[in-house]
C-alpha positions in Angstrom: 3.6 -5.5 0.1 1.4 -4.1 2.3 -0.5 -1.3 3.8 1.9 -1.1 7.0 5.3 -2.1 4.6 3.7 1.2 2.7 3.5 3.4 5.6 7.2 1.8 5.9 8.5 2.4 2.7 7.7 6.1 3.1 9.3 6.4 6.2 12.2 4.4 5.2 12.8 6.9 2.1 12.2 10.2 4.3 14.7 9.3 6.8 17.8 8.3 4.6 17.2 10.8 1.9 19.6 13.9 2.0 20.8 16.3 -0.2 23.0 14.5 -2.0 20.8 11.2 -2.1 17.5 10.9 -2.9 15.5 7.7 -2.0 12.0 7.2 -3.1 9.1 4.8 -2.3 5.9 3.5 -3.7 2.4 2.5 -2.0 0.7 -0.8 -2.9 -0.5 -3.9 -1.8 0.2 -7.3 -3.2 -2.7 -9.6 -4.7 -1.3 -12.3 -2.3 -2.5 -10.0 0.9 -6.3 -10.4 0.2 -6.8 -12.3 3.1 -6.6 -9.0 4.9 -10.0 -7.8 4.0 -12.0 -10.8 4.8 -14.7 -10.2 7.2 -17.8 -11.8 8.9 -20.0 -11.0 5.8 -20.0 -9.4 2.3 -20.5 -5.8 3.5 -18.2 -5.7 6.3 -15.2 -7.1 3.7 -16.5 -4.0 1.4 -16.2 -1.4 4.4 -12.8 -3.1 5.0 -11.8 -2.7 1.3 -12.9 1.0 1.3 -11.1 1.9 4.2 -7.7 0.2 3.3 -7.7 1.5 -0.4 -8.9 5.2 1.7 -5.1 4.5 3.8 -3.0 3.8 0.8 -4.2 7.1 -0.8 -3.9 8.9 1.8 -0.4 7.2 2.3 0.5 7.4 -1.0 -0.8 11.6 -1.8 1.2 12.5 1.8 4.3 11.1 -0.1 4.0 12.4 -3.5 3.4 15.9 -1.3 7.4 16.1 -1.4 7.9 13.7 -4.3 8.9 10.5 -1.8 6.4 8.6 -3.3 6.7 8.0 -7.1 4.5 5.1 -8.2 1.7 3.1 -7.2 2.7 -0.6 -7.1 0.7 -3.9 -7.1 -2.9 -3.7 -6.8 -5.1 -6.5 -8.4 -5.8 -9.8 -8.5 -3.6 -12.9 -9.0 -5.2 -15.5 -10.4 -2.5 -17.8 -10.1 -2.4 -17.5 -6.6 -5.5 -18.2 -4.9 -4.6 -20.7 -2.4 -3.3 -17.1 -0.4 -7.0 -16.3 -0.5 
C-alpha cells in the first residue's frame, strides 16, 4: 500500500460501515513503495521519510479515534525486492 491507499482505506471503511456492519482499515506502506522518498540528497530523503511516517500516524491515530483503524500494516524493508528501489 500506500500513504494515499491509507487515507483510502479509511475513507473506504467510514463510508460503508453502519450499524449493522462494521468495516475496518489499516495504515501502512509497503517496502516495495520506497522509491517514494528518494530525493536530491540524503537529508532531503530524511525530511521526506519524517514527513510521510508524520501522515501515516496522523492517518492512522484519526482512525483508531472511532476504532476504523485497527492495525498498522507493512512497514520495513524487503530485501528480496530491491530492484523496486
Amino acid at each position: 500500500g500506500t500513504l494515499v491507499e491509507s487515507k483510502r482505506a479509511l475513507e473506504y471503511a467510514r463510508k460503508h460501515s453502519d450499524a449493522t456492519t462494521r468495516v475496518y482499515g489499516t495504515v501502512g506502506v509497503h517496502p516495495t513503495r520506497c522509491n517514494e522518498f528518494f530525493g536530491d540528497n540524503e537529508n532531503e530523503e530524511e525530511e521526506m521519510i519524517q514527513n510521510h511516517i508524520r501522515k501515516l500516524i496522523d492517518i492512522a491515530k484519526y482512525g483508531m479515534s472511532d476504532g476504523t483503524i485497527v492495525m498498522v500494516g507493512e512497514l520495513g524493508l524487503d530485501y528480496d525486492r530491491l530492484q523496486f528501489c
